[in-house]
NUROKE-377875 format. One record per residue (C-alpha): residue in one letter; x, y, z. Coordinates in pm, whole numbers, plus 50000, padded with zeros to 5 digits. Last residue first. Layout:
N
+------+-------+-------+-------+
: code :    px :    py :    pz :
+------+-------+-------+-------+
:    A :     X :     Y :     Z :
...
+------+-------+-------+-------+
***
This chain:
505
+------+-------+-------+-------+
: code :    px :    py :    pz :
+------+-------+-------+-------+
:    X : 07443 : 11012 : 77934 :
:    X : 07089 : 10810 : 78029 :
:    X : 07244 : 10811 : 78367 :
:    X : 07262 : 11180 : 78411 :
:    X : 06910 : 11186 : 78220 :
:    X : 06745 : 10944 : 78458 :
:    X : 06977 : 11151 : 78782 :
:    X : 06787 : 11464 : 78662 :
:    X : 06432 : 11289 : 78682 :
:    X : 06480 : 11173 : 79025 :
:    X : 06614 : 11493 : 79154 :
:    X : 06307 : 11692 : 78965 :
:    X : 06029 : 11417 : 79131 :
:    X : 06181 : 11479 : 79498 :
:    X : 06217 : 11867 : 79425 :
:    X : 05831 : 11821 : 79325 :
:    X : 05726 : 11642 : 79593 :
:    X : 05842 : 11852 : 79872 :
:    X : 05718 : 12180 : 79656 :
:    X : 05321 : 12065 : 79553 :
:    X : 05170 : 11902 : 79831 :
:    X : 05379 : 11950 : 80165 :
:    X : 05497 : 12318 : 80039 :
:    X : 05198 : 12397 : 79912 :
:    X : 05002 : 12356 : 80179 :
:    X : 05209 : 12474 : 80456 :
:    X : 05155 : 12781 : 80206 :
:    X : 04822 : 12792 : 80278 :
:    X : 04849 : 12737 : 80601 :
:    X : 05051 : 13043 : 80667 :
:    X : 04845 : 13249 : 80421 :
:    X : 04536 : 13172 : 80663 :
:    X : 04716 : 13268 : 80984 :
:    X : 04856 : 12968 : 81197 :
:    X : 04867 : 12998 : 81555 :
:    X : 05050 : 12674 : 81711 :
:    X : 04937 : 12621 : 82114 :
:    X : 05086 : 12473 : 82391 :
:    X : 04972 : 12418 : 82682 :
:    X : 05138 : 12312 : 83019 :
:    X : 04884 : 12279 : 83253 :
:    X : 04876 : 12596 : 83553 :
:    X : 05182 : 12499 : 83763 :
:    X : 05052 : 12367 : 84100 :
:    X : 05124 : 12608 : 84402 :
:    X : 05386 : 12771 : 84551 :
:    X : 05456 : 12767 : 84915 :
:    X : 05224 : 12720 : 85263 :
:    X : 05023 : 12424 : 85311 :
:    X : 05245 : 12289 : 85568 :
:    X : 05244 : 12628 : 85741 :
:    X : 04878 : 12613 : 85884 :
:    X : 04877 : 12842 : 86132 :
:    X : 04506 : 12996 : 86025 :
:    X : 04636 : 13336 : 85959 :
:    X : 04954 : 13134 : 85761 :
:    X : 04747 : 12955 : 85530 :
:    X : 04508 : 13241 : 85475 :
:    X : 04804 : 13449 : 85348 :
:    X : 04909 : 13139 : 85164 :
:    X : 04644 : 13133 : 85028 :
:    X : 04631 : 13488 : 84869 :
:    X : 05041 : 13482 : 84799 :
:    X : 04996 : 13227 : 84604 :
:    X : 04712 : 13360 : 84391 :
:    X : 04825 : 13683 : 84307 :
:    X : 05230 : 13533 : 84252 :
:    X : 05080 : 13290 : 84001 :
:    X : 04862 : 13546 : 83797 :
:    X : 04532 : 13369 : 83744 :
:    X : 04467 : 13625 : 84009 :
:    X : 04471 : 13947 : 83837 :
:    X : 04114 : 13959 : 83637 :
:    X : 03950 : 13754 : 83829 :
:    X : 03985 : 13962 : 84164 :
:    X : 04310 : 13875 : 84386 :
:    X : 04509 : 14134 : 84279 :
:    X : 04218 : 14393 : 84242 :
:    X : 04166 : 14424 : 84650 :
:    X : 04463 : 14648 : 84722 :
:    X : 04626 : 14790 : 85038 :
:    X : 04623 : 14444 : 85158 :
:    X : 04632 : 14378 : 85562 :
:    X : 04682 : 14005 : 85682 :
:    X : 04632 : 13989 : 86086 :
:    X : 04693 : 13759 : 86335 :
:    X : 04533 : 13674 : 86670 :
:    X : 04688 : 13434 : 86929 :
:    X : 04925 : 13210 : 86960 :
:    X : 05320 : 13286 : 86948 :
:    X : 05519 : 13158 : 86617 :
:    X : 05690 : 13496 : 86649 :
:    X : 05894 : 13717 : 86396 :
:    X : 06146 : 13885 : 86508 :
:    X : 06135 : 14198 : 86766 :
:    X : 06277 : 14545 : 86651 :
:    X : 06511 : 14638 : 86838 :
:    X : 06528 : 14972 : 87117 :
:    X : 06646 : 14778 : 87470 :
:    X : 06226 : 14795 : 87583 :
:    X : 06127 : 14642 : 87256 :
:    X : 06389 : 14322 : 87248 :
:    X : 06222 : 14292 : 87604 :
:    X : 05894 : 14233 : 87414 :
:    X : 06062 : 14030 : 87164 :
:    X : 06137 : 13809 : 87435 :
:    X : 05786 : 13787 : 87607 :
:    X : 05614 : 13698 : 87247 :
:    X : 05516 : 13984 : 87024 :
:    X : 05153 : 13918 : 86899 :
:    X : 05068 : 13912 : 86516 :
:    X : 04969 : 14117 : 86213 :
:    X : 05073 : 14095 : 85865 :
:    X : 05136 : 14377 : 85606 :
:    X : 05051 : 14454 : 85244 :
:    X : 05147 : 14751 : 85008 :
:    X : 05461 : 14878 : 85167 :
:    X : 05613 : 15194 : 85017 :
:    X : 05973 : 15248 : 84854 :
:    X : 05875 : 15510 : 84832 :
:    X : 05840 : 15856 : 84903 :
:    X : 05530 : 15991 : 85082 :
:    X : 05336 : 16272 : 84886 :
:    X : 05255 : 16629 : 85083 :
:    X : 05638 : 16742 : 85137 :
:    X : 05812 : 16692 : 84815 :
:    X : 05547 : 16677 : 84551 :
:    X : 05577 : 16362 : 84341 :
:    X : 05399 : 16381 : 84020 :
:    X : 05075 : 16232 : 83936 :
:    X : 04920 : 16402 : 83596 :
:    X : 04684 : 16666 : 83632 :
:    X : 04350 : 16713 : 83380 :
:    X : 04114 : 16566 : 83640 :
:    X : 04207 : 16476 : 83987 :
:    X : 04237 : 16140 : 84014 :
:    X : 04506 : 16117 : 84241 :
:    X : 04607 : 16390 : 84432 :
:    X : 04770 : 16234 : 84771 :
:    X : 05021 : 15999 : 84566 :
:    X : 05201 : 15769 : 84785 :
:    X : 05570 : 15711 : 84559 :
:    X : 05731 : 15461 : 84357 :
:    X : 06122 : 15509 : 84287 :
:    X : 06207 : 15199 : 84539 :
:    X : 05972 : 14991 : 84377 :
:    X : 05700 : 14900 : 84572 :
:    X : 05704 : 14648 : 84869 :
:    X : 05490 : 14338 : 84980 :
:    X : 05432 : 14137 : 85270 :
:    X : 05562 : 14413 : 85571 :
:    X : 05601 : 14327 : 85901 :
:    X : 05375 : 14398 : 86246 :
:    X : 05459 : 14345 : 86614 :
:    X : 05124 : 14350 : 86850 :
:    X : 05223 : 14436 : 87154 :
:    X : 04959 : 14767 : 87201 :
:    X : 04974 : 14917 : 87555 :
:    X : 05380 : 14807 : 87587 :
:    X : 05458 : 14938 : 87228 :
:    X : 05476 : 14775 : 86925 :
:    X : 05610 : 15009 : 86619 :
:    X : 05380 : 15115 : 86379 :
:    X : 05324 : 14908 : 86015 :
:    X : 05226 : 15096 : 85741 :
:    X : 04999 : 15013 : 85414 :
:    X : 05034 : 15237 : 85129 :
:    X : 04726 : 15209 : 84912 :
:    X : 04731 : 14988 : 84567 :
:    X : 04641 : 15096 : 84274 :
:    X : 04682 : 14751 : 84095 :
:    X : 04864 : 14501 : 84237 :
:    X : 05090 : 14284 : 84067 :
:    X : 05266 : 13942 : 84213 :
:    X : 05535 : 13807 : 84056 :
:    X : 05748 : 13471 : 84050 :
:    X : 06114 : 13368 : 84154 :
:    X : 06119 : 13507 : 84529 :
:    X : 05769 : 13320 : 84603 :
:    X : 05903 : 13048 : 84865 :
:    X : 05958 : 13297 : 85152 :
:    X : 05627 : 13474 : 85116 :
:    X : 05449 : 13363 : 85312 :
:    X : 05709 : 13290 : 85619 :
:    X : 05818 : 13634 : 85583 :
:    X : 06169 : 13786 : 85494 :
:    X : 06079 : 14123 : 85272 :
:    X : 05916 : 14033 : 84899 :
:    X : 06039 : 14301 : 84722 :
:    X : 06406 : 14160 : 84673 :
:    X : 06254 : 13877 : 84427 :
:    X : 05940 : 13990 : 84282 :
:    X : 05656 : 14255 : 84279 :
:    X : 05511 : 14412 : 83996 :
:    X : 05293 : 14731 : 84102 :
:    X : 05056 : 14855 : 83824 :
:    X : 04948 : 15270 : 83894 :
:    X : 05137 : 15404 : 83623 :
:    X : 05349 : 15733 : 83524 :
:    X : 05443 : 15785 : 83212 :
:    X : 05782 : 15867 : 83076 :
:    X : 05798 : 15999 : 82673 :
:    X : 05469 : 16044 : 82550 :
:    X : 05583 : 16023 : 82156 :
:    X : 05755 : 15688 : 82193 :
:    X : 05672 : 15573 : 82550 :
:    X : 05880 : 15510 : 82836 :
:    X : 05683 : 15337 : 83100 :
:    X : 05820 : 15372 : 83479 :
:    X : 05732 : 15619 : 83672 :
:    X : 05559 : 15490 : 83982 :
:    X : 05247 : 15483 : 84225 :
:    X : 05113 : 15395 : 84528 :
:    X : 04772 : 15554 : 84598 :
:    X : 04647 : 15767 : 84881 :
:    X : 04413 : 15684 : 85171 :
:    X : 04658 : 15553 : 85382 :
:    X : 04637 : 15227 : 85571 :
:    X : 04845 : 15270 : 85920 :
:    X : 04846 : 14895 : 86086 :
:    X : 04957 : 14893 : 86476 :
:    X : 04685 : 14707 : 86622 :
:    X : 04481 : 14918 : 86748 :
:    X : 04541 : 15122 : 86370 :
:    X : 04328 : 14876 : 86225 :
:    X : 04085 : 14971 : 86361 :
:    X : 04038 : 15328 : 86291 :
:    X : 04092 : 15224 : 85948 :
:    X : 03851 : 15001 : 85871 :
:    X : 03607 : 15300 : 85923 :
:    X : 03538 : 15248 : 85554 :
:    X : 03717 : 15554 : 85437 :
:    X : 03556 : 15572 : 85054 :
:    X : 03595 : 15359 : 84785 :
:    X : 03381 : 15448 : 84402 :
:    X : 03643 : 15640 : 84291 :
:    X : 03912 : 15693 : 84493 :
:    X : 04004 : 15643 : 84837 :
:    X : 04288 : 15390 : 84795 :
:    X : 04198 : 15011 : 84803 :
:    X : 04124 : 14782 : 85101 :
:    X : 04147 : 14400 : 85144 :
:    X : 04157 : 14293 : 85455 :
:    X : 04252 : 13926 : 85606 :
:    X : 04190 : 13849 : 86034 :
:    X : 04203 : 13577 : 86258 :
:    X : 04049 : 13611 : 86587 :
:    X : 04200 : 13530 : 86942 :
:    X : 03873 : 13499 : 87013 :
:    X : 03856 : 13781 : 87269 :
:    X : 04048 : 14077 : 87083 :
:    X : 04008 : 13912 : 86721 :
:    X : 03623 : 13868 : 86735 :
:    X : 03516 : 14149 : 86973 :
:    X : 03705 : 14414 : 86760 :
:    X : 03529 : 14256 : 86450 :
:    X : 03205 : 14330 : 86651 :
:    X : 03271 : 14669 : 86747 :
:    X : 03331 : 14739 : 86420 :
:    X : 02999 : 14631 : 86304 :
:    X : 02832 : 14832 : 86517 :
:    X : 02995 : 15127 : 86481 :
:    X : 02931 : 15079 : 86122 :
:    X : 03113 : 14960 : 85843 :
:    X : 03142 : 15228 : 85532 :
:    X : 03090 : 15148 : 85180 :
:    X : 03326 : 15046 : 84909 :
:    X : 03444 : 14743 : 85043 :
:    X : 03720 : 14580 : 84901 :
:    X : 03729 : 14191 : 85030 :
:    X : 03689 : 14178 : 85392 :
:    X : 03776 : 13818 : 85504 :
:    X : 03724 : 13634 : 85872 :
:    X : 03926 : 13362 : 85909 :
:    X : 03840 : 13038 : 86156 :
:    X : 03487 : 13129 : 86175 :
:    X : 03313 : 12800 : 86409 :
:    X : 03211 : 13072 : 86700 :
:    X : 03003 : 13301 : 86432 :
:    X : 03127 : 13663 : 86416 :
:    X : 02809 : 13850 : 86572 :
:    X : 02494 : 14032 : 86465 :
:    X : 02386 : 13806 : 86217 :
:    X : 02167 : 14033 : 86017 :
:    X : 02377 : 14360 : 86090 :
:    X : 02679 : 14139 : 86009 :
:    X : 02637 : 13950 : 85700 :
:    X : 02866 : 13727 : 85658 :
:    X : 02917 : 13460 : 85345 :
:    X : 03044 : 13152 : 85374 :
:    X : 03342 : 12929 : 85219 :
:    X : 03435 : 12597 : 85389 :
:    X : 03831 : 12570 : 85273 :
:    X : 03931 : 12207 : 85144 :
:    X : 04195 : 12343 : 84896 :
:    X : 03992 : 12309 : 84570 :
:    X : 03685 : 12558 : 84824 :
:    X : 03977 : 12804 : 84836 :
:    X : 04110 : 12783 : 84475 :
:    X : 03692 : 12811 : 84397 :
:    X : 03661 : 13100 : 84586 :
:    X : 03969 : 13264 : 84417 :
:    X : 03818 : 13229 : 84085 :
:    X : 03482 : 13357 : 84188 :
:    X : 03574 : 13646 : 84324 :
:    X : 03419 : 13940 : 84103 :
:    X : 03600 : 14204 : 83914 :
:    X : 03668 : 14047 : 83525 :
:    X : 03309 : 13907 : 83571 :
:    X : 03238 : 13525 : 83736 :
:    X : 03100 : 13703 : 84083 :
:    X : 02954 : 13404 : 84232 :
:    X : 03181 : 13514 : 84545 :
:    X : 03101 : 13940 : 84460 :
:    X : 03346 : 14189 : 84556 :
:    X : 03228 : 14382 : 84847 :
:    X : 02954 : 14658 : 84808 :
:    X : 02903 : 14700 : 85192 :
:    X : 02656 : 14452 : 85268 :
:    X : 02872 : 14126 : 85250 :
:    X : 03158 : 13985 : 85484 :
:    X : 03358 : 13681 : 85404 :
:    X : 03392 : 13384 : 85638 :
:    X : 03635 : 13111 : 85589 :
:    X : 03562 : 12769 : 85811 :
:    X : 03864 : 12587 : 85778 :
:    X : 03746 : 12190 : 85717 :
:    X : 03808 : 11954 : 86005 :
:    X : 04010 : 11649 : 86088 :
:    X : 04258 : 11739 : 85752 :
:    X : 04369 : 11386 : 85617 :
:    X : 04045 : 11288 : 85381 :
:    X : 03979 : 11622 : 85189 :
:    X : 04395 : 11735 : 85226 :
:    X : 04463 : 11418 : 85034 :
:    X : 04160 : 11506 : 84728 :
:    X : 04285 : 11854 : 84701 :
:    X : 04621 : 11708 : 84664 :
:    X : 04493 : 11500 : 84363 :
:    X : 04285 : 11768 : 84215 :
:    X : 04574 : 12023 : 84168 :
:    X : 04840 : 11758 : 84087 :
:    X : 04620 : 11607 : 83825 :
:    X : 04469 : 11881 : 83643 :
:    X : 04558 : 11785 : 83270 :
:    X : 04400 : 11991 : 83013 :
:    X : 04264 : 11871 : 82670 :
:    X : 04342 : 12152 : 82423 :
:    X : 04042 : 12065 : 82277 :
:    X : 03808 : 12016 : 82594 :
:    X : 03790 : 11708 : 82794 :
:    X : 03960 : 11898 : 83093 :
:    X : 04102 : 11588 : 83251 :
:    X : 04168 : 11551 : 83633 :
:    X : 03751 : 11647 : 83727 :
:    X : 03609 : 11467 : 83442 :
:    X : 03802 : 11143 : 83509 :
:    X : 03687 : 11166 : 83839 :
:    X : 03838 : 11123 : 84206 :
:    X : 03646 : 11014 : 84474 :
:    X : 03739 : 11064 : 84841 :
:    X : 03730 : 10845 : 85173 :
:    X : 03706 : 10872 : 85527 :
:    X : 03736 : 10597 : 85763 :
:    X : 04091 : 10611 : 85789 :
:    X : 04263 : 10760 : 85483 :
:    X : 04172 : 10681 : 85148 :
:    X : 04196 : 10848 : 84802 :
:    X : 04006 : 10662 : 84516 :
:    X : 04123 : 10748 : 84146 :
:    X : 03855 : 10709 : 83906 :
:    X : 03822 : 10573 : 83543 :
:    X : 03590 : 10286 : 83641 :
:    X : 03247 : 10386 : 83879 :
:    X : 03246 : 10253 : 84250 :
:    X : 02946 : 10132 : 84298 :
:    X : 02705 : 10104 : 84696 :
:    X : 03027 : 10191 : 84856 :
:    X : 03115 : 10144 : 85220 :
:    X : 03499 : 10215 : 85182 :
:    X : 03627 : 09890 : 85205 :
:    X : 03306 : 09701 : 85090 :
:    X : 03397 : 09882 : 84742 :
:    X : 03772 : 09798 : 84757 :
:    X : 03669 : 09409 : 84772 :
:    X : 03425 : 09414 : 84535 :
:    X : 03683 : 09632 : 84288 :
:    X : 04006 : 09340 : 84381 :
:    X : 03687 : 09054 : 84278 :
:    X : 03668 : 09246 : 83971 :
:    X : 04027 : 09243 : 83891 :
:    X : 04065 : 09209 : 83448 :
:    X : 03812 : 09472 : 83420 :
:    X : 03853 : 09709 : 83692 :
:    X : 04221 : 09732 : 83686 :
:    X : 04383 : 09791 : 83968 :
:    X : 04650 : 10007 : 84031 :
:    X : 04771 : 10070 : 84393 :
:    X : 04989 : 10357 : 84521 :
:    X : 05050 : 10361 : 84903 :
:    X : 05148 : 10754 : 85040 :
:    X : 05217 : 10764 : 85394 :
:    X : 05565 : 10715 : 85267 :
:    X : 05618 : 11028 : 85113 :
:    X : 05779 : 11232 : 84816 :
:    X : 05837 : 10874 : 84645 :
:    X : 05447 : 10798 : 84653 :
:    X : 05339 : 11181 : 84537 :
:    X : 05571 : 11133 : 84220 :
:    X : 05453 : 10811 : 84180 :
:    X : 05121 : 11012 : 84196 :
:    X : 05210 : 11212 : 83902 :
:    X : 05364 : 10982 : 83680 :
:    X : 05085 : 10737 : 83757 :
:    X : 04791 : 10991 : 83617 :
:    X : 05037 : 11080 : 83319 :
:    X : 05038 : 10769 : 83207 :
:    X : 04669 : 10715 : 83237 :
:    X : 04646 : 11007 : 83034 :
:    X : 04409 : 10866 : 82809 :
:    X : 04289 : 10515 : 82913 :
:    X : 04482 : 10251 : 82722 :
:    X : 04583 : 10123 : 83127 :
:    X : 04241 : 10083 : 83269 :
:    X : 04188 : 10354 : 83534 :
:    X : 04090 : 10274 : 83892 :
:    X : 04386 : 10426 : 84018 :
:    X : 04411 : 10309 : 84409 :
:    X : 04564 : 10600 : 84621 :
:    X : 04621 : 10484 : 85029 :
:    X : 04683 : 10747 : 85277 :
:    X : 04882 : 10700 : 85607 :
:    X : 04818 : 10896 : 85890 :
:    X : 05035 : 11199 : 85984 :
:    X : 05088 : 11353 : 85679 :
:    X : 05359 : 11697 : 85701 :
:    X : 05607 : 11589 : 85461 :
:    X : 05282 : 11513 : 85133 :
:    X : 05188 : 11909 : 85221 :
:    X : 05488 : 12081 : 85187 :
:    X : 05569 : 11866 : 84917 :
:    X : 05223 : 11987 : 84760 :
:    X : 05310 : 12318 : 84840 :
:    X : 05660 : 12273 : 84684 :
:    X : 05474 : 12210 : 84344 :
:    X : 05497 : 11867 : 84213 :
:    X : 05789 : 11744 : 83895 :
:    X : 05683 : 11546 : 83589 :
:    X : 05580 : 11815 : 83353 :
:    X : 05880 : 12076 : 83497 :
:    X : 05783 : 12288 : 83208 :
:    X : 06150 : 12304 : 83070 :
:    X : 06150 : 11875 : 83063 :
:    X : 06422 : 11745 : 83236 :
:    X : 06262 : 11617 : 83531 :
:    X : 06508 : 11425 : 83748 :
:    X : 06449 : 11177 : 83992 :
:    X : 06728 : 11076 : 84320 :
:    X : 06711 : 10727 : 84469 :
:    X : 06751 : 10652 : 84855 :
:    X : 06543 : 10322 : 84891 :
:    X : 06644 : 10104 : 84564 :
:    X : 06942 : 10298 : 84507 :
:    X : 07057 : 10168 : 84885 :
:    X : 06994 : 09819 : 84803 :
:    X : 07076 : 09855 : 84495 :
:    X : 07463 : 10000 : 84602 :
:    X : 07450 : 09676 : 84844 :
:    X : 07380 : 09411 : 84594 :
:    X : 07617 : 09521 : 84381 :
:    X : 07867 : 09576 : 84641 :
:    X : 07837 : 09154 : 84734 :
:    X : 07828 : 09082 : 84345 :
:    X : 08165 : 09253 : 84321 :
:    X : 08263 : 09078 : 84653 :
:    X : 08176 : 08731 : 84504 :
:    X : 08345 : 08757 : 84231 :
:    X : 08671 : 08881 : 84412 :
:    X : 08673 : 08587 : 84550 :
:    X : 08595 : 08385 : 84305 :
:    X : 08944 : 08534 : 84113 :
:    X : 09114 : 08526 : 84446 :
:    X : 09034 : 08127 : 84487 :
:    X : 09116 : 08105 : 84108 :
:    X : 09480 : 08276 : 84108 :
:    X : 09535 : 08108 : 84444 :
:    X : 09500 : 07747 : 84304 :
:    X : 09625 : 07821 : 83956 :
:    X : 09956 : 07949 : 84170 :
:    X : 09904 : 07587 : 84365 :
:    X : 09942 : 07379 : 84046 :
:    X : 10169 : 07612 : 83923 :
:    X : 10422 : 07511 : 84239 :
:    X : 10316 : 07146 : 84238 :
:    X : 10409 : 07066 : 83892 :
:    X : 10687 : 07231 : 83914 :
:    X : 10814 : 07010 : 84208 :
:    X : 10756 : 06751 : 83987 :
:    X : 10930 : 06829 : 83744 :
:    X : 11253 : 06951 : 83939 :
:    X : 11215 : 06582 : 84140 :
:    X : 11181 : 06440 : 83738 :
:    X : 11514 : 06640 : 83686 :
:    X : 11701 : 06537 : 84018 :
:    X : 11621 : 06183 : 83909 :
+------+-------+-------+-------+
***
């Protein structure tokens, strides 16, 4: 009896051990599944992307990030593409990329063949008579923009993709409420807009005009005033004199319109002259010299050191400026530049100014250039030592930098309204020849950018497409040849043949 009680009693014990073992076993099931769910949850709204690739193929300029943070409305992007269209891949890489940056951004696909009722549909939307296949539509509000194939894809061998560029072009086309009105004086031998040669402006222009800037040219002894609707007013390298005129009118413009102001100017050589700029300029606390910056530092076999005129600037010659605070990692290059100095504020001219660009610290003003037969050297007490600004900004001190002033600092920047000025002791950087240069163009627009107190647009902009090309001389692809016709195949035919005869043996 006490044996089949012992049994029993057994049993009952393992019985309830299976019990627990199995409740805890779905238990812990369930919680498992539970923290599955809630770690995709999470991944599915707070994930990280990597782009591994060295040209940073799948990744968006920090302009365009700028940009994508600081929508206010939301945008919708329908792809119009079919999906074995070249580079449609690429096309929803890119704006994926744009969608996960921001959530004003709604990506749609549809395919125009297979969803015709979806095109009718998206064609009443926007008040379209067609809508053409291949496009990407951008929407925001009432207004929309059409995208091309022709105008992301370069259909030139190497094909070219522009998508970022175009794309964000596109988004600042529908968002912005206005365009910026750009002006840009003529009549005094200024670089030329349609200017396509190695010294014209044409590039630039057409960077402007890709960012949704309304380009127009001034003339102002026709005009005789600064137009109400200019939001920047641009003098790009003039090589003839403004007149009183003229100068009064500028003064007019950024004195009672709170005016917004970009020069270009180059040192007095050659073909430039004193443009009566400078008088200006100096009202508001900007000293442009008439000398050129310049530097030893070329070591040539044969000519030993020589002495140049081409400023790089990078990294710790960029001073602390919202314009240039994004550009430590690339260059800019001027070429013969002019010093351009900022003065102190004072209580009958608060206007605070700070330096864009510097020289090298062994770079020097040179107050004899171009004089025939001499090379530049630094002469202690007519040429200024370096290191030397090259560009400058302009802007009012606010009331506490003012009483910084009156204890002896220097006042910080200021976000205050009011005029602002971008000074350039150069005008070549931003010509044809120099601005496909990343650091030229950058620091250009974002120039503008800042005048105009638009800092979301501000930063780098889109890497140029990522092209790569093989060179092959004549003997090199002849002996490609040769190797992939006659070699390759023979070793292949010789190891075959000598492991016949091995075998043979």
């Amino acid at each position: 009896m006490e044996k089949e009680k012992s049994r029993r009693f057994n049993v009952s014990g393992l019985f309830r051990k299976k019990a627990v073992i199995g409740t805890n076993v779905v238990l812990m099931t369930l919680i498992a599944i539970g923290i599955f769910a809630f770690v995709s949850y999470i991944n599915a709204r707070h994930y990280v992307r990597f782009d591994f690739t060295s040209s940073g193929r799948f990744s968006i300029s920090d302009k365009t990030k700028n940009i994508l943070k600081g929508l206010q409305a939301p945008v919708t992007v329908t792809v119009l593409f079919n999906e074995g269209e070249m580079f449609f891949d690429g096309i929803m890489d890119i704006l994926r990329e744009y969608e996960y940056q921001s959530d004003k951004i709604s990506l749609v696909h549809v395919d125009p063949i297979r969803n015709p009722t979806k095109m009718r549909e998206l064609t009443e939307r926007i008040k379209a008579e067609n809508i053409q296949i291949n496009t990407v539509i951008v929407e925001c509000g009432s207004k929309a923009k059409h995208v091309g194939q022709a105008e992301v894809i370069e259909k030139e061998f190497p094909f070219k993709f522009k998508g970022e560029e175009v794309f964000t072009a596109a988004i600042l086309s529908v968002t912005e409420e206005k365009q910026t009105s750009i002006y840009i004086t003529t009549g005094h031998g200024e670089r030329g807009l349609e200017d396509y040669d190695r010294q014209g402006f044409s590039d630039i222009i057409t960077a402007l005009k890709r960012d949704n800037f309304n380009v127009v040219p001034l003339d102002l002894m026709t005009r005789k005033e600064v137009p109400a609707d200019c939001d920047v007013l641009i003098i790009a390298g003039p090589t003839k004199p403004f007149g009183s005129e003229e100068i009064a009118l500028m003064r007019n413009y950024v004195d009672n319109k709170k005016g917004k102001l970009l020069v270009c100017l180059e040192p007095a050589f050659g073909p430039y002259t004193r443009t009566g700029l400078e008088e200006l300029l100096k009202e508001y606390n900007i000293n442009v010299r008439t000398d050129a910056v310049v530097y030893n530092r070329v070591q040539l076999p044969f000519f030993g050191l020589q002495t140049v005129a081409e400023i790089y600037v990078n990294q710790e010659r960029y001073p602390e400026h919202r314009i240039t605070q994004d550009m430590k990692s690339i260059n800019s290059v001027f070429f013969g530049a002019c010093p351009v100095e900022g003065i102190p504020p004072t209580n009958d001219r608060p206007y605070q100014t700070k330096s864009l660009a510097m020289g090298p610290d062994n770079s020097w003003g040179e107050t004899e250039i171009g004089i025939a037969n001499k090379k530049p050297e630094f002469t202690q007490d007519k040429d200024i030592p370096g290191p030397i600004a090259i560009a400058a900004t302009v802007e009012p001190v606010d009331t506490a930098a003012q009483a910084a002033v009156a204890h002896g600092s220097f006042p910080k920047e200021s976000s205050v309204e009011g005029l602002r000025l971008a000074v350039f002791g150069d005008v070549d950087f931003v010509a044809n020849e120099y601005s496909p240069n990343p650091g030229n163009h950058d620091i250009f627009l974002n120039s503008i950018n800042w005048l105009t107190q638009k800092e979301t647009k501000l930063g780098i902009s889109a890497k140029p497409p990522d092209v790569r090309r093989a060179n092959v001389a004549p003997e090199q692809m002849k002996l490609i040849y040769w190797l992939s016709v006659a070699v390759i195949p023979g070793l292949g035919l010789l190891t075959g043949t000598f492991v016949w005869w091995k075998r043979r043996r």
